[in-house]
C-alpha positions as CSV (number, residue, x, y, z in Angstrom):
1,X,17.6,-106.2,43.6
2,X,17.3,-102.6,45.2
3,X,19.5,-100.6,43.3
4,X,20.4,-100.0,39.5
5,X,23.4,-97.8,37.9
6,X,22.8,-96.8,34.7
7,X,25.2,-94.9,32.1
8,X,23.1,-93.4,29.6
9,X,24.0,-93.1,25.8
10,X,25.3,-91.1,23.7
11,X,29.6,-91.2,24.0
12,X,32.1,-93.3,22.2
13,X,31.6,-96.8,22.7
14,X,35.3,-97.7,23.5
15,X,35.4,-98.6,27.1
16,X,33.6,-99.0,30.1
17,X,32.2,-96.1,32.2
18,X,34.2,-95.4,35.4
19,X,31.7,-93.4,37.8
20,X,29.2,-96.3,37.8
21,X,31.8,-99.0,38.5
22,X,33.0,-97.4,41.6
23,X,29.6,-96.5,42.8
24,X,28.8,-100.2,41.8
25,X,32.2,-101.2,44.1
26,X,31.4,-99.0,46.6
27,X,27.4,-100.5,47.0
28,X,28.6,-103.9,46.8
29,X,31.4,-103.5,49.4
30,X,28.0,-102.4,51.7
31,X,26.4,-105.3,51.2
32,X,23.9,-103.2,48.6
33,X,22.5,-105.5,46.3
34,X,23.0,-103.3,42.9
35,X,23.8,-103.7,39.1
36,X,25.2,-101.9,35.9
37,X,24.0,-101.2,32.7
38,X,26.0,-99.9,29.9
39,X,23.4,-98.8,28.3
40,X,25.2,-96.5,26.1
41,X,27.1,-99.3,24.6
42,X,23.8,-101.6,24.4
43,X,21.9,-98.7,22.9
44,X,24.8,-98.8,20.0
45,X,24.7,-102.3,19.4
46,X,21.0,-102.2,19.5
47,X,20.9,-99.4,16.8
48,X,23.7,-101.4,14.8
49,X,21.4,-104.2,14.0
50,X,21.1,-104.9,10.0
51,X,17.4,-104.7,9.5
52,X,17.3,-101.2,12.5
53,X,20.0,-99.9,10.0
54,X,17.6,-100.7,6.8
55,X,14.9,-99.5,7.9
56,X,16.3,-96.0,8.9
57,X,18.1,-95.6,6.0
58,X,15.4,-96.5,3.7
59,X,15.4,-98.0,0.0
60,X,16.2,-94.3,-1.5
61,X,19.8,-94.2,0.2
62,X,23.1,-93.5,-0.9
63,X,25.6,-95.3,-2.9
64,X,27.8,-94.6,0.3
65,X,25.2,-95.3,2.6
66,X,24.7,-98.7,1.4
67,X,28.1,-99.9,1.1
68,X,29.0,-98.4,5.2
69,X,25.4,-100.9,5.6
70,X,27.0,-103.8,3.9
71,X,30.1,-103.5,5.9
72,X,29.2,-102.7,9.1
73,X,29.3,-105.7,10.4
74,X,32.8,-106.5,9.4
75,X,33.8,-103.4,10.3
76,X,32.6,-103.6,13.7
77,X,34.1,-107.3,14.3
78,X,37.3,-105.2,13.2
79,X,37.4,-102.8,15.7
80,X,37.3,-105.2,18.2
81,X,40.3,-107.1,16.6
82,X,43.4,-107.4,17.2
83,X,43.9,-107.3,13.7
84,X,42.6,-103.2,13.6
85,X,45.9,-102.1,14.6
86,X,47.7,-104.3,11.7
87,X,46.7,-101.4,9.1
88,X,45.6,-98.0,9.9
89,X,44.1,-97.8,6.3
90,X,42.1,-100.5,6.7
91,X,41.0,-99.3,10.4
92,X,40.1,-96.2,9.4
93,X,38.1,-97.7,6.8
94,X,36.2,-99.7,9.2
95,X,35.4,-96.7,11.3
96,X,34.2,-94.0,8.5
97,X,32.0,-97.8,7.7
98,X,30.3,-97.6,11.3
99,X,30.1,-94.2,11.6
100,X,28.5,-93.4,8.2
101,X,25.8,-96.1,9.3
102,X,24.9,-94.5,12.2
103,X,24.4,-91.5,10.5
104,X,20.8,-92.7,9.2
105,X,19.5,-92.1,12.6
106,X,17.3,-89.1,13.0
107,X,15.0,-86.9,11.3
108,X,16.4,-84.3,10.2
109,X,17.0,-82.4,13.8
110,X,19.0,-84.8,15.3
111,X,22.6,-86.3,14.3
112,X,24.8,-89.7,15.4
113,X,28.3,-90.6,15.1
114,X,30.8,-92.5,16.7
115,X,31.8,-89.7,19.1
116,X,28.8,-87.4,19.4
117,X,24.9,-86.7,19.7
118,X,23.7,-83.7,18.9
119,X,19.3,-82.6,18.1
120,X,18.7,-79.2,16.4
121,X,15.6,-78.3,17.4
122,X,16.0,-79.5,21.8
123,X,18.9,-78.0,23.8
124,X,20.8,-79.8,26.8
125,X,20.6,-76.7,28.6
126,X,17.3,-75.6,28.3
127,X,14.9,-76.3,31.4
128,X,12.1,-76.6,29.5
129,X,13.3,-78.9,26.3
130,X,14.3,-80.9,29.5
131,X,10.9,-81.4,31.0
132,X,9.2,-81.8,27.7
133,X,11.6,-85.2,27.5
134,X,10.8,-86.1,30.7
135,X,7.3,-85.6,30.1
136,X,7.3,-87.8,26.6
137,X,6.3,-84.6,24.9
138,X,9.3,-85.0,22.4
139,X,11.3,-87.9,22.1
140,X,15.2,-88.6,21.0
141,X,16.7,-91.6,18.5
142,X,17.3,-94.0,21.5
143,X,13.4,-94.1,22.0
144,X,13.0,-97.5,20.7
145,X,16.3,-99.2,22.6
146,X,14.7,-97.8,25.7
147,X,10.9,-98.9,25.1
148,X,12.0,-102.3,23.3
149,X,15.0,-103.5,25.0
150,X,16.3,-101.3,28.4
151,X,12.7,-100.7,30.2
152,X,11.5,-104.6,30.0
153,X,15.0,-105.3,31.6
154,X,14.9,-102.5,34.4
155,X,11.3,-103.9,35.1
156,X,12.0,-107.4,35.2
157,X,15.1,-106.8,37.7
158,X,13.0,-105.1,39.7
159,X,15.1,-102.1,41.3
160,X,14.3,-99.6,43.9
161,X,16.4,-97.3,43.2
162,X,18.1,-96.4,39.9
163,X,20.9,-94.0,39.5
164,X,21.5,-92.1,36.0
165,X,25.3,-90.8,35.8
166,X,25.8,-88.2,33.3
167,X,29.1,-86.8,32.7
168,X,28.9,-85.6,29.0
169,X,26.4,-83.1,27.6
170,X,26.0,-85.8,24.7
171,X,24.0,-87.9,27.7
172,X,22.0,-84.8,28.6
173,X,18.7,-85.3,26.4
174,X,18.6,-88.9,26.3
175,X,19.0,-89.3,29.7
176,X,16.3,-87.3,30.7
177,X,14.2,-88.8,28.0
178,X,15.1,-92.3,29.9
179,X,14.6,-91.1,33.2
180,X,10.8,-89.9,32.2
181,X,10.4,-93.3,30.7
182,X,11.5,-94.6,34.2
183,X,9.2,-92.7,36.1
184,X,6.3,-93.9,34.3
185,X,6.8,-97.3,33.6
186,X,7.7,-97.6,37.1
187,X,5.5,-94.8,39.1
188,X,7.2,-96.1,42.4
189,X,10.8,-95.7,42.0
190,X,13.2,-94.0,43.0
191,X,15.6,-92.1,40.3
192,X,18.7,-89.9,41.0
193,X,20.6,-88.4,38.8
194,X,24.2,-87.6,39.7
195,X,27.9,-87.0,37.6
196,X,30.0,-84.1,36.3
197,X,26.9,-82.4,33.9
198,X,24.6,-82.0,37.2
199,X,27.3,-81.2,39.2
200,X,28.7,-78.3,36.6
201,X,25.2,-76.9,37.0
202,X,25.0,-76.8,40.9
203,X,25.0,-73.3,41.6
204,X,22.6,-72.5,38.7
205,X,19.9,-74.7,40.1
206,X,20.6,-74.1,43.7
207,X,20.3,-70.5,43.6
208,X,17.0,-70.9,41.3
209,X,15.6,-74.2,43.6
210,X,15.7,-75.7,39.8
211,X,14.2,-79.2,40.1
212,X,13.5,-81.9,37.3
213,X,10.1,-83.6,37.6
214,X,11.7,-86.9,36.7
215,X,14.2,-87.1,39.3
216,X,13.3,-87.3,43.2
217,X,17.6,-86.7,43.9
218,X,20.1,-84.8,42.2
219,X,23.9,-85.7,43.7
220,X,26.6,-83.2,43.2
221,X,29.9,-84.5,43.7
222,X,31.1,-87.9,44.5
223,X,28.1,-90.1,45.2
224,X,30.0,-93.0,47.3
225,X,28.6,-91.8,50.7
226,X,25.5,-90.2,49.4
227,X,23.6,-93.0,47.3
228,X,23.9,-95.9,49.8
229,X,22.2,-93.3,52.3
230,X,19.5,-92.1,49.9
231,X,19.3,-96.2,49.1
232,X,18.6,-97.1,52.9
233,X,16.0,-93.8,53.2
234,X,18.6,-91.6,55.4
235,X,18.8,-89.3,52.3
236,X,16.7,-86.7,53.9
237,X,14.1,-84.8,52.3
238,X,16.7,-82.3,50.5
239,X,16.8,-82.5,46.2
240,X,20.0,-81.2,46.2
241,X,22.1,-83.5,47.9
242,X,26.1,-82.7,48.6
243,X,28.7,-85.0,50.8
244,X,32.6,-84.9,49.4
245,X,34.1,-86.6,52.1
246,X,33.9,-90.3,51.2
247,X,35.9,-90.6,47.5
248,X,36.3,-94.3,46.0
249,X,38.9,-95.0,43.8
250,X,38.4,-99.2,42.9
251,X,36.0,-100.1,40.4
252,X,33.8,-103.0,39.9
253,X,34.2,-104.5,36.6
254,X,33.5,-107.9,36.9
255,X,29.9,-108.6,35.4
256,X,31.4,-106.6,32.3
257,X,32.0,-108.1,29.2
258,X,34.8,-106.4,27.1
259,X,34.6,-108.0,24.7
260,X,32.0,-106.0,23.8
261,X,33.5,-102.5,23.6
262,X,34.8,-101.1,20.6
263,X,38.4,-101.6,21.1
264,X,41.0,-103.5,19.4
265,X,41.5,-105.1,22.5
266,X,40.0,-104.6,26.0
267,X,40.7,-101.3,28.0
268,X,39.8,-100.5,31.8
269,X,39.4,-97.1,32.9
270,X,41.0,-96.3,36.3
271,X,41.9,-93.4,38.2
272,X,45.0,-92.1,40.4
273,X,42.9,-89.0,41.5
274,X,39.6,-87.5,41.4
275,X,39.7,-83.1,40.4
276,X,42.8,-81.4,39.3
277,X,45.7,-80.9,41.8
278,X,46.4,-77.6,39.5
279,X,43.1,-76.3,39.7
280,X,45.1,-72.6,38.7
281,X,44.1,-73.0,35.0
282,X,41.9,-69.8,34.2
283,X,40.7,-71.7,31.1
284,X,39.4,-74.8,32.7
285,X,35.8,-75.2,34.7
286,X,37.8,-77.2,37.5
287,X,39.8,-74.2,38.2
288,X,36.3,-72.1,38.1
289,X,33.5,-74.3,38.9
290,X,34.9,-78.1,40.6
291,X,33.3,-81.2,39.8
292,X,34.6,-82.9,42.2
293,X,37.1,-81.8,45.5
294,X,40.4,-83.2,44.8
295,X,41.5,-86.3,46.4
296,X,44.5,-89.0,45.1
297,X,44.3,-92.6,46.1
298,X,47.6,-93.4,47.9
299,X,50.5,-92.8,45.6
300,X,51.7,-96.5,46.6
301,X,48.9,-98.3,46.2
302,X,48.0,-98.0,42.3
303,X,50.2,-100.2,40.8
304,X,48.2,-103.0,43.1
305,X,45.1,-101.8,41.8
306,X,46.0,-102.2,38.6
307,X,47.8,-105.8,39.2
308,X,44.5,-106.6,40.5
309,X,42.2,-105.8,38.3
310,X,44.2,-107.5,35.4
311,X,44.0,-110.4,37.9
312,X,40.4,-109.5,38.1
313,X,39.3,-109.1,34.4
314,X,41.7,-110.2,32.5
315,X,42.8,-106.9,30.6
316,X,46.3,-105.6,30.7
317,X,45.6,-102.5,29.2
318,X,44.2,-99.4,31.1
319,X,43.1,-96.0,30.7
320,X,44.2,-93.4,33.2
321,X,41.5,-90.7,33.5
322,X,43.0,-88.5,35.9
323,X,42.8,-84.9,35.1
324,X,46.2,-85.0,35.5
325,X,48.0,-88.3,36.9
326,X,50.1,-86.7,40.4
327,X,53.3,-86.9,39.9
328,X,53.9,-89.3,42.7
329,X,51.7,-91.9,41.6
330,X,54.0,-91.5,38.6
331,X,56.8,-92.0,40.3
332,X,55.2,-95.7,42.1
333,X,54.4,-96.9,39.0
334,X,58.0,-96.4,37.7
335,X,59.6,-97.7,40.6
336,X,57.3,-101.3,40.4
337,X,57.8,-101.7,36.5
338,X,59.3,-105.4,37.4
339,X,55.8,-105.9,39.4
340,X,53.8,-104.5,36.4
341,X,55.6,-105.8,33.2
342,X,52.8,-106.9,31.0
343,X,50.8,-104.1,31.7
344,X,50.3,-101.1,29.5
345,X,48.6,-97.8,30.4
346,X,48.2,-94.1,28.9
347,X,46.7,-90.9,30.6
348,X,47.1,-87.1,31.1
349,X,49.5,-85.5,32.7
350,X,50.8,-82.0,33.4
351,X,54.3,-80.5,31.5
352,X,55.7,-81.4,35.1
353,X,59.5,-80.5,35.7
354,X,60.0,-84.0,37.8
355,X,59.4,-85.4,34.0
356,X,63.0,-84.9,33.3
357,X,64.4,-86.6,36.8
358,X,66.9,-89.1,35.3
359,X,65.6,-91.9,34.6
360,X,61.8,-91.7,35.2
361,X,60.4,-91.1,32.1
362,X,62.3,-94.5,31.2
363,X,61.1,-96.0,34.4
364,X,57.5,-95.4,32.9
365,X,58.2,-96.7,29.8
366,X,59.2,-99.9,31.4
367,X,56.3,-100.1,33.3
368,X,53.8,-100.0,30.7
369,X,53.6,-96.5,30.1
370,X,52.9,-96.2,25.8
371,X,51.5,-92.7,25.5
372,X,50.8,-89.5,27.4
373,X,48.6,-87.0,26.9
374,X,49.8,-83.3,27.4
375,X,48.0,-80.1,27.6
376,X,50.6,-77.9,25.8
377,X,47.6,-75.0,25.0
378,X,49.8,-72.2,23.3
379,X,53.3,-72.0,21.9
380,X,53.2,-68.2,23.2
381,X,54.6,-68.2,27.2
382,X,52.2,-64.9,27.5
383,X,49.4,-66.8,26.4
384,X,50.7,-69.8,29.2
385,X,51.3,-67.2,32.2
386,X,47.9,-65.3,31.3
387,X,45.8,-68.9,31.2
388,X,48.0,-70.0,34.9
389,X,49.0,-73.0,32.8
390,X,52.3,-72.8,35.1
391,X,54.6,-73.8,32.1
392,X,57.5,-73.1,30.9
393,X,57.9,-73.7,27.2
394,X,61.6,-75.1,27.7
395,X,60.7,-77.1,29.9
396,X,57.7,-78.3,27.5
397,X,60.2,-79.1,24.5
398,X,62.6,-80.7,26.7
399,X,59.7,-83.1,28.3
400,X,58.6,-84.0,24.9
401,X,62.2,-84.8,23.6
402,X,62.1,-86.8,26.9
403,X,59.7,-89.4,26.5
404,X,60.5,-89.7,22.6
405,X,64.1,-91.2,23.9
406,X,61.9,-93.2,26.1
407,X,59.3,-94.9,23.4
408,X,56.9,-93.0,25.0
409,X,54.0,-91.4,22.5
410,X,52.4,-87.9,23.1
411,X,49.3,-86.7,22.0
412,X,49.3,-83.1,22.6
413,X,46.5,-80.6,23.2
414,X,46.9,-77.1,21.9
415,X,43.7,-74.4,22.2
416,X,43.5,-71.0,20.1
417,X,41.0,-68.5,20.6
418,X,42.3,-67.2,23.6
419,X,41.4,-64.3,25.5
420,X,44.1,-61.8,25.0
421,X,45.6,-64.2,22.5
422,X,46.7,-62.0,19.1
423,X,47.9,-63.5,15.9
424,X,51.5,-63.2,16.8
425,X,51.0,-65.5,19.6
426,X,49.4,-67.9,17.4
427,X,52.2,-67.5,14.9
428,X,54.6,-68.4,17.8
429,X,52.2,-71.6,18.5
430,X,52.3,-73.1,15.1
431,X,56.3,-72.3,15.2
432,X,56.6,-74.6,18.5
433,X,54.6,-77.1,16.7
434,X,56.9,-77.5,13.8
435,X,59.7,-77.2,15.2
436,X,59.0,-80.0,17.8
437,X,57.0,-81.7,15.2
438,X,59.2,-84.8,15.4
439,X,58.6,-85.4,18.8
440,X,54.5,-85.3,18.9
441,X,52.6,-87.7,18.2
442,X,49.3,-87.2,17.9
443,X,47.8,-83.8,17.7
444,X,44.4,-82.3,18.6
445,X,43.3,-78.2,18.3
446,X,40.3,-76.8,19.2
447,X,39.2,-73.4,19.6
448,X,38.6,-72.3,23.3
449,X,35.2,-72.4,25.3
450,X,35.2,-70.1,27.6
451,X,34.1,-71.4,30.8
452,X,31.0,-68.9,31.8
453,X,32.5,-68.7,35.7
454,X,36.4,-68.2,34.1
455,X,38.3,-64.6,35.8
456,X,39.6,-64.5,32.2
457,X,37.0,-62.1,31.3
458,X,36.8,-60.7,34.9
459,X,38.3,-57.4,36.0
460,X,41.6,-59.5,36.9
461,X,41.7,-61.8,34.0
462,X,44.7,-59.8,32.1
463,X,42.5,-59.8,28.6
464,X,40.8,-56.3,27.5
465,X,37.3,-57.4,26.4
466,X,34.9,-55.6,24.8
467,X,31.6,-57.3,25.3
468,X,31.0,-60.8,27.2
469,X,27.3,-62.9,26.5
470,X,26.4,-66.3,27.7
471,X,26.7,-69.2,24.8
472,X,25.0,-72.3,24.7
473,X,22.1,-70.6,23.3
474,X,21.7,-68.3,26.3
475,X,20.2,-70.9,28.2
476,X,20.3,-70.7,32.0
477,X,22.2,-74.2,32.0
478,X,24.6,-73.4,29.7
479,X,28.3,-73.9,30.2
480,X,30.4,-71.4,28.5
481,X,30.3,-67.7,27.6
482,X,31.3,-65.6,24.2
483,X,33.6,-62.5,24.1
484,X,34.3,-60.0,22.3
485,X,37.7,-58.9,22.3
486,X,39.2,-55.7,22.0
487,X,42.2,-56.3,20.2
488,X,40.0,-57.8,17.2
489,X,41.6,-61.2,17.6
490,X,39.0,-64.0,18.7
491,X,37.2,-67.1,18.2
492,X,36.5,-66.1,14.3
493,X,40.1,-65.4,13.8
494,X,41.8,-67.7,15.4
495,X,39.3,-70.4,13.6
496,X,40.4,-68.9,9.9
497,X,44.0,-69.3,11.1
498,X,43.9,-72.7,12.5
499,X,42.2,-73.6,8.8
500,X,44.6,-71.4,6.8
501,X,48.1,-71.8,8.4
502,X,48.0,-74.2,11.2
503,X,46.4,-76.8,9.2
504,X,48.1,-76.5,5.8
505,X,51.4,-76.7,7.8
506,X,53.1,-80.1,6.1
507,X,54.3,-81.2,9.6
508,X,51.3,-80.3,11.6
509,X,49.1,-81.8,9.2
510,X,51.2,-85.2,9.1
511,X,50.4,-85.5,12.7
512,X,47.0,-84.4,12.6
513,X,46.4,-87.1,10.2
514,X,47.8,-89.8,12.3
515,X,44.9,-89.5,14.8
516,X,42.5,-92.1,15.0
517,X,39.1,-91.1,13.4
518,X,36.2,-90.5,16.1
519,X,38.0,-93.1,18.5
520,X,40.8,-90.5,18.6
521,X,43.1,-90.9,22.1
522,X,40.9,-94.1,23.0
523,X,42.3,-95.8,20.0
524,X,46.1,-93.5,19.6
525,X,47.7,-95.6,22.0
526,X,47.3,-98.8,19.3
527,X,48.9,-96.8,16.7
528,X,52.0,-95.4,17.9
529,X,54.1,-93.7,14.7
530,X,57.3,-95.2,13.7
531,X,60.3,-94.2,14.7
């Protein structure tokens, strides 16, 4: 075999990663002899084993500790049941079970749950804590799944190549631990590392020739052209490597075994487009620093790919990762709902006007469509124009009113914390959210990260701030910056009122509570509220 994908741990468990598969597609369809490891799934399982779980949590453990032990076994072969979305109760159960047992990894520094890894002491944006990984000098709680179980089968297959994808700062440290495991287990291979958290880094390590001992390759962008050049040795001599112009959108699934996933039933991601067709979003690091260029696959030609890969794997449930689905693959899918009946699908889209063109958000409904996701930010239009969300708030009540008549869920994003953003505007948020209440159905608020690139805090961003300082620590990789804001309403504020009003709202709690623990819009879609 010459080349290996890899998907490194630590991210929910709930479906299979999407970057690899198309690079995995788009080797294959080469005539590139390559495989894919999950081994973010396989490091769970690995870590999920009765006697691993033991002997972490030792004999002194909690009453708690011991009973999530004791069930985790039947919790887990009830996440992947049908049966999980019979009783939300007894789901939720199951899932505080397995993530209460993971919790018995680490010492102290580091922490492990169902959606997140996080160590206290290394930082995913610090150069050095990076290197000291690579170089074995410090070590992470997937040490032993990589030693015992990943390396032996790397070696045995024999690879030439292997690819790390990291797309989540969750992956940062372990990956780099793997990837220094790699290079000496193997002194002769050759390791790239590509996806969205090397890619959000570009011009950091570009303008400071950053390199990574462990990695002969780092790929921004989309890798489809790139790899199977770097795989043949027409690559060049560059580190940092940088092609756009070839974007795949089919995956390879086949070798895959959902059953394995943590999922009621089995879910395929798949994607309409690659970047955001907005891209005007003064909030968001596509708007201010691109992962990838956008591109959409042919507007007419997703509901074939879905109808084959159900044909393909056997699933009939996808996940549509899109940044925001375009409006006329949207409109394909509706138009084919006889072709796709049996199929059922959720993703994000934008508060688009063409979602109120009679009879489309029925037409989605019919073709599978069983929750939407919808970046609704503020319920303050100031707070919309000054972000460039380009929405109207009329037309964001009417759309969710919408897809209520149509069966259609929502799980709607809102963000406090703004810059510029005072309390009255968050006052006017938590009134939109109440008063719409009835047509929302799943609910997540976060407090804004400022994208470090973002013209929010720029001469033209529209906000008065007093004082602006990297986050993250500081540390030259760092994603996002703090500010200080001059009208004395900021992160701290708008924290105490999302705890003090937003949340001890009756209706906005009721929803809040409906979200699925950890799993959260992976799992929504199998719990959609009564009606």
């Amino acid at each position: 075999m010459t080349t290996l994908l890899l998907h490194p741990p630590a991210v929910k468990p709930a479906e299979p990663p999407l970057g690899p598969a198309i690079l995995l597609a788009a080797l294959r369809r080469r005539g590139i002899d390559a495989r894919m490891i999950d081994a973010n799934l396989k490091a769970f399982l690995y870590l999920l084993q009765p006697r691993r779980l033991a002997a972490a949590a030792g004999p002194a453990s909690s009453t708690a500790v011991k009973r999530a032990l004791r069930h985790a076994p039947a919790a887990l072969a009830l996440l992947r049941s049908p049966a999980a979305f019979g009783s939300f109760p007894r789901y939720r159960t199951a899932v505080e079970h397995l993530n209460r047992a993971f919790g018995v990894y680490g010492e102290g520094a580091e922490r492990l749950s169902l959606g997140d890894y996080s160590h206290g002491t290394l930082s995913e944006f610090a150069p050095a804590d990076l290197e000291r990984l690579s170089a074995g000098e410090e070590s992470t709680l997937f040490h032993d799944y990589f030693v015992n179980e990943l390396l032996p089968q790397v070696a045995a297959m024999k690879p030439r190549t292997v690819s790390l994808s990291v797309n989540y700062r969750h992956q940062v440290l372990p990956a780099f631990e793997l990837a220094g495991l790699l290079r000496r287990w193997m002194p002769g291979l050759r390791i790239v590392g590509g996806g969205g958290m090397f890619t959000s880094w570009r011009r950091t390590l570009r303008e400071a020739d950053l390199r990574f001992s462990a990695f002969d390759h780092i790929v921004f962008g989309p890798g489809e052209e790139l790899l199977p050049r770097i795989i043949s040795g027409e690559g060049g001599p560059d580190y940092f490597l940088e092609e756009g112009s070839e974007i795949d959108f089919r995956p390879d699934f086949d070798r895959v075994d959902l059953k394995d996933y943590f999922s009621p039933l089995p879910v395929l991601p798949v994607g309409a487009s690659r970047g955001c067709y907005w891209q005007r979003c003064l909030f968001c690091p596509e708007a201010a620093t691109p992962t990838h260029p956008y591109a959409a696959h042919p507007a007419a030609d997703l509901p074939d790919l879905l109808l084959d890969l159900r044909r393909r794997n056997g699933t009939t449930r996808f996940h549509l990762t899109d940044n925001a689905v375009p409006v006329a693959a949207l409109r394909r899918v509706a138009a084919r709902r006889a072709d796709l009946a049996g199929i059922f699908w959720h993703g994000f889209v934008r508060f688009e006007p063409a979602l109120l063109d009679s009879g489309l958000a029925e037409g989605l409904a019919a073709a599978g469509c069983t929750m939407l996701q919808l970046g609704l930010e503020s319920g303050s239009q100031a707070v919309l124009d000054r972000l460039g969300k380009g929405t109207r708030l009329e037309d964001a009540a009417a759309i969710l009113e919408r897809l209520h008549e149509a069966g259609i869920s929502t799980y709607v994003y809102v963000m406090l914390g703004t810059p510029g953003e005072t309390e009255e505007d968050a006052v006017r948020t938590l009134d939109f959210l109440e008063e719409h209440a009835a047509r929302i159905s799943f609910l997540n608020i976060s407090i804004m990260n400022l994208p470090r690139e973002s013209s929010l805090v720029g001469e033209d961003g529209g906000a008065e701030i007093r004082s602006s300082a990297l986050l993250d620590d500081g540390q030259p990789l760092g994603l996002y910056r703090s500010f200080e804001p001059a009208t004395g309403w900021g992160r701290g504020e708008a924290r105490r009122f999302l705890r003090r009003r937003l949340l001890a709202s009756p209706a906005v709690r009721e929803i809040v509570n409906r979200v699925p623990p950890w799993f959260t819009s992976n799992h929504a879609p199998f719990f959609p509220p009564s009606t």
